[in-house]
N, C-alpha and C positions, 0 to 999 in steps of 0.2 A: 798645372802639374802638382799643385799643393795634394792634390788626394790620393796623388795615386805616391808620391814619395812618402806621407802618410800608410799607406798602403804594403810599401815597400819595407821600411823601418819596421813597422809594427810585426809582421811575416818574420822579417829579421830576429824581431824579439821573442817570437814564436820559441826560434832556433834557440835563445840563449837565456831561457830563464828552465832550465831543467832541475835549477836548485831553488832550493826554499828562500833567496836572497834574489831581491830585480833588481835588473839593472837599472843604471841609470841612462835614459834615451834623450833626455832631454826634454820630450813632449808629456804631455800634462796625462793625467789618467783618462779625461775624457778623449782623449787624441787616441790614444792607445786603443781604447776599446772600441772603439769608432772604427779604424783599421782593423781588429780583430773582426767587427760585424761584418766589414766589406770581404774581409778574408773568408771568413764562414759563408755567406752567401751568396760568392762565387764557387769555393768549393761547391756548395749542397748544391747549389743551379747546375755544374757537373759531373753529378751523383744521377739526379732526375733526367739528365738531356741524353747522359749514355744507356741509362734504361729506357727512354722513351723513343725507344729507335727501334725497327724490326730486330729481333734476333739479341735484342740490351740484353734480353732475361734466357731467352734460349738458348743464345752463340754463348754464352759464358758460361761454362762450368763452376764456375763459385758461387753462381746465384741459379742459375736454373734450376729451376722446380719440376721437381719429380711427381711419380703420386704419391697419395696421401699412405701411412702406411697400414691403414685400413686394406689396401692392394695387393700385399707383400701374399697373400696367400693361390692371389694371383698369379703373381712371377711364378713364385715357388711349382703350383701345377704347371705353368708354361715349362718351364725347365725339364718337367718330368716327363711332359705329352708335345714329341716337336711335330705331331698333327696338330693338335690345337692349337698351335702356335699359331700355325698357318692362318687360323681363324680370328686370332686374338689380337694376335703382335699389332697390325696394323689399328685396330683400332685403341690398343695400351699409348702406339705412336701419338695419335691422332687428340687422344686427349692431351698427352703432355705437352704437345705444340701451341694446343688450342688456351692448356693453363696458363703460362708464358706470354702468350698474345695478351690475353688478360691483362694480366701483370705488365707491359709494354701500356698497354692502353689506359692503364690507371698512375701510371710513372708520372706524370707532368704533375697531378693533383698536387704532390709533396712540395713542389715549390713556393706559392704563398704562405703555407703552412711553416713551413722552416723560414721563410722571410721575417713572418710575426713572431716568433720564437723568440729569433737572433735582435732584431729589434729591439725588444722586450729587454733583453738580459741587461742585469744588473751592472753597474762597475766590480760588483762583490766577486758575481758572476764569473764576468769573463778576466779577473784576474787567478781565479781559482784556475779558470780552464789552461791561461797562461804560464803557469805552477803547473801544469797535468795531476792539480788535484779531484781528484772521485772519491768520493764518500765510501769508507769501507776498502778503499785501496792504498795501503800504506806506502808505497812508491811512485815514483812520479808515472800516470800514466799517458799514454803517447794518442789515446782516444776521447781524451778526457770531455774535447765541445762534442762528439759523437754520442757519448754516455748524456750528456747536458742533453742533448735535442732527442732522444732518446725517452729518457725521461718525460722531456715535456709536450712531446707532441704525439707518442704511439695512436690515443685515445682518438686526438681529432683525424691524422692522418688513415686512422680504422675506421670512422665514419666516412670518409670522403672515398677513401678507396675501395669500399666492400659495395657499393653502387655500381659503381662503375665495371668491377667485378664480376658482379653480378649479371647486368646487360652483357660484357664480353662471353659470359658462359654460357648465353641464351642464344646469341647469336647465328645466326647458319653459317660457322667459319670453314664447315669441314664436309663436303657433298652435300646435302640437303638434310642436315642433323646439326646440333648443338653440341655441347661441349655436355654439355649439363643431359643431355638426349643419349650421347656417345657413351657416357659413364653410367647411365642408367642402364643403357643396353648391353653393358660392359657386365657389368654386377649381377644382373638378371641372366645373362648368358652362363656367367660363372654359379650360382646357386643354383641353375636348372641342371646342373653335372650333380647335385648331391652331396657338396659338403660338408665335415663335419659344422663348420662355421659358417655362416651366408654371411655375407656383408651387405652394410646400410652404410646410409651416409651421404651426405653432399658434399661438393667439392667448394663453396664460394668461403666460407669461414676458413677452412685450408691453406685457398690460393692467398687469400686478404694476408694470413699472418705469414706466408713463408714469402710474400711479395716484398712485405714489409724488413721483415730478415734480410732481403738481399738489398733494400734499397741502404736502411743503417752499415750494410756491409760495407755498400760501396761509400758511402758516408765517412765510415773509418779508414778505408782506404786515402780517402784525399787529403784527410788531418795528415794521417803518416805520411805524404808527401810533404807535405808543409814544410813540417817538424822535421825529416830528414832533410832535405836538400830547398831550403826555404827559398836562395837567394832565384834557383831557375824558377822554382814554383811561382814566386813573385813576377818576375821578368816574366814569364811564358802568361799571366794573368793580364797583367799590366797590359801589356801588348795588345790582349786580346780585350780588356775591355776598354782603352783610352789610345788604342794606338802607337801606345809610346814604345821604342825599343831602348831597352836598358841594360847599355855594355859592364860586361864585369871589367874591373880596371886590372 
């Protein structure tokens, strides 16, 4: 039980260092950060698990991905011609489903990736993160190991994910077309009307960086539980990864 009361504490101390003074926990700095890692990459694990499900990046309105707004000239004549629509709408659906799945199907990559990160981090690190100190933020912020893995992993987690992206857009997910085929015929349908603008464009650099948008979303999301309500966030962890159930007294 030494890890996970390690675990506990340190979450605790999450909650109680909002000022530029730590407390005193009793446990050594290595202990602390030690808990902080476990803390961090159970959060990140999920961040990647709730995206990595049918619907992570679809069913959510805070991260679902739209089109690109290369599109927007799109909508716009949809709006104006609801014949066209008839023609359109469903294939506008059809991609943004199709980007989404993507993005679902490149979710899981980000967990080694934040694994090595958190790892890595310094004691310097993760006590700045435990301060909610961020560079260029003069108040204490509530995001602050989200900005940290942020920082240090966009690059790799944009190589690992823009592959995998890539295959998902190629796919035959949607009748006997692509995703990448859908928007093509999409775009080609709209410029054969005569606009003053055609549009160009792919969709796989799009989907990569607004995938990534929604996963740090959700990323920041599980710090602020933390740091609000540490002791259930702890408990409801604990539990879940050692079994233990831990009564508040």
């Amino acid at each position: 039980m030494k890890k996970s009361a390690v675990l506990f504490v340190s979450i605790i101390y999450l909650f109680t260092t909002s000022c530029d003074q730590l407390v005193d926990t009793g446990l050594s700095n290595d202990e602390i950060i030690g808990g902080l890692k476990t803390a961090l990459t159970a959060g990140t694990d999920t961040s990647a698990d709730i995206l990595n499900t049918p619907n992570g990046y679809f069913g959510d309105a805070a991260v679902k991905i739209l089109l690109p707004p290369e599109a927007d000239p799109i909508l716009d004549y949809i709006s104006d011609h609801p014949l066209i629509a008839t023609i359109l709408q469903s294939k506008i659906d059809d991609v943004v489903l199709s980007i989404n799945r993507a993005a679902e199907d490149a979710a899981s990559e980000a967990k080694p990736i934040f694994i090595n990160a958190i790892s890595t981090m310094s004691i310097e690190d993760g006590l700045n993160i435990l301060q909610g100190k961020t560079v260029g933020v003069a108040d204490f912020d509530s995001t602050a190991a989200t900005i940290f893995l942020q920082n240090r992993t966009t690059a790799e987690l944009t190589a690992a994910f823009a592959p995998i992206i890539d295959v998902s857009l190629n796919k035959k997910l949607v009748g006997d077309y692509s995703t990448n085929e859908i928007w093509s015929n999409l775009i080609t349908f709209y410029n054969a009307l005569g606009p003053a603008q055609p549009i160009n464009g792919t969709l796989g650099e799009y989907a990569t960086r607004k995938a990534l948008d929604g996963m740090f979303l959700k990323v920041g999301v599980e710090e602020k539980k933390i740091r609000k309500d540490p002791f259930k966030w702890a408990s409801d962890i604990i539990q879940k990864v050692f079994g233990y159930v831990f009564k508040e007294s």
